[in-house]
C-alpha positions, 0 to 999 in steps of 0.5 A: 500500500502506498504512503499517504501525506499526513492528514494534516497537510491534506485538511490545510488544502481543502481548508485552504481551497474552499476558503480561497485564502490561507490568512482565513483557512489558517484562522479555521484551523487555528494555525499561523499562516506559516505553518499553514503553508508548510503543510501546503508546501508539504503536500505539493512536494508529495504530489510533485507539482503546485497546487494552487496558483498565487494572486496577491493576497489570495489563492485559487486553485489550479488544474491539478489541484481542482482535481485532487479537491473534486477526488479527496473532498467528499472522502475527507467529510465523509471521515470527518463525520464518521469522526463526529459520529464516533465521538458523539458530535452532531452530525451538521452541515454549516453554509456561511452565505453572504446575501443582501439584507432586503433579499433576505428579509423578503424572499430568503426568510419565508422559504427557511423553514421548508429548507429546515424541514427538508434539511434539518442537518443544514445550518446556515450563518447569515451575512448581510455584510456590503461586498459579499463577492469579494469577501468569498476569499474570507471564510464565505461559502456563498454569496447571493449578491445584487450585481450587473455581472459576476467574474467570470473566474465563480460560479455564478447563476443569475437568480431573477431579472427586474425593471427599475421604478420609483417608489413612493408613498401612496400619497404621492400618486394622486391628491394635491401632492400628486407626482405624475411626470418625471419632470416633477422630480426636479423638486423631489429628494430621492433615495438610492441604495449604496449597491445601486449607485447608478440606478437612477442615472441609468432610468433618466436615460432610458427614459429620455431625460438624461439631464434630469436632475432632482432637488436631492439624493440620498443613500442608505445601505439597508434596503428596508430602511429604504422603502420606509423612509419612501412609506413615511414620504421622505422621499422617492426611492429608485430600486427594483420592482420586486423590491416593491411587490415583495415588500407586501406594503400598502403605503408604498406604490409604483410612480409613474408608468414606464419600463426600464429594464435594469442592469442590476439582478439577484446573482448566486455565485461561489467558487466552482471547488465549493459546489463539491460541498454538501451544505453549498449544493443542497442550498444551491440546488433547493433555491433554484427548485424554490425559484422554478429554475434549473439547478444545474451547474 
């Protein structure tokens, strides 16, 4: 029977190829970054060719170590949970995602509980930190990102399209404070979401007006503190349509008529090694069931 490398430099790569960053695989661990790259180091001298290729600060797989990761991975967590069996552990399965906090409130939280039912050993960390893409290298498994494209290097599958409107109080739509033409904007302040910046911009173009300019904006980071402060009339929010319908709001409405397609959609991405994890497919593919889409990657 031939050697195998240590155990120890075989857990550093998967750690390390599922988090895509040795600072953060190391702190998983409860290494140094040193001695977490000499256990990589080790392992590539044992197989004889690098495994991964260095970017700055980040590390991604190469050929090669995609397809020790696709043959080892479900053999390492297969003997990790048989460990956790035999010393009486909980046998769990934990998905870190990153997702925007309106997505979440409206449209990922209803659905929980019927993932809980169909997978009650899936147990999922919640991060509606900004930047969530970027962050993949930082201990996250997946992301739910609102983004015009993804980088071609992830995995990616886009979740839904949507149209950009106005939003504002019902109010607002008829009565003597009635706004009924975009013109009318000039004396209003509007709201924008930080992950949406030119969200407006891109509507005043399309809907040929470009030099439309109004009295004000504003930026908020939360999506829901968004659409309440355009329920209170403080403003007009430019965001999505389902942003509105799922909002389930009768204080808000649609201003104005008009269809603009927006640049912007709800994108599921993660590293192409991650879709090997249990916890990141069942999420992947129940999601996909739960939007009526294909699951396949």
């Amino acid at each position: 029977m031939r050697r195998l490398p240590p155990l120890t430099a075989i857990e550093a790569f998967v750690q390390v190829a599922r988090l895509g960053s040795v600072k953060a695989a190391a702190e998983s661990l409860s290494l140094s970054g040193p001695a977490l790259s000499r256990r990589i180091q080790a392992l590539e001298r044992f197989i004889g060719r690098p495994l991964f290729e260095r970017r700055h600060q980040a590390v991604h797989l190469n050929d090669d170590g995609e397809r020790l990761l696709g043959e080892i991975g479900p053999s390492l967590e297969t003997l990790t949970r048989a460990i956790e069996r035999a010393t009486g552990g909980a046998d769990l399965m934990r998905l870190r995602l990153s997702v925007p906090q309106l997505f979440a409130t409206q449209r990922l939280m209803p659905l929980l509980p019927e993932l809980r039912r169909r997978h009650p050993d899936l147990h999922i960390d919640l991060d509606t930190g900004a930047h969530g893409l970027s962050r993949l290298d930082e201990g996250l498994d997946a992301a739910i990102a609102i983004v015009t494209d993804v980088d071609p290097y992830l995995y990616a599958r886009r979740i839904d399209s949507n149209r950009v409107i106005a939003i504002g109080a019902r109010a607002l739509a008829n009565g003597p404070r009635a706004i009924t033409h975009p013109s009318q904007l000039a004396s209003a302040t509007i709201f924008l979401h930080r992950d949406l910046p030119d969200l407006f911009d891109r509507w005043r173009e399309a809907i040929g007006l470009p030099d439309l300019e109004p009295a004000a904006i504003d930026h908020f980071d939360s999506g829901p503190l968004i659409l309440d402060a355009a329920a209170r009339g403080l403003g007009i929010a430019f965001m999505l349509e389902s942003h509105l319908k799922e909002s389930h709001d009768d204080r808000l409405v649609q201003l104005f008529d008009l269809q603009v397609e927006s640049p912007y959609g709800y994108w599921f991405a993660c590293r192409h090694s991650a879709l090997r994890r249990r916890s990141v497919r069942l999420f992947h593919d129940w999601l996909f069931e739960r939007l009526q889409l294909p699951a396949e990657a």
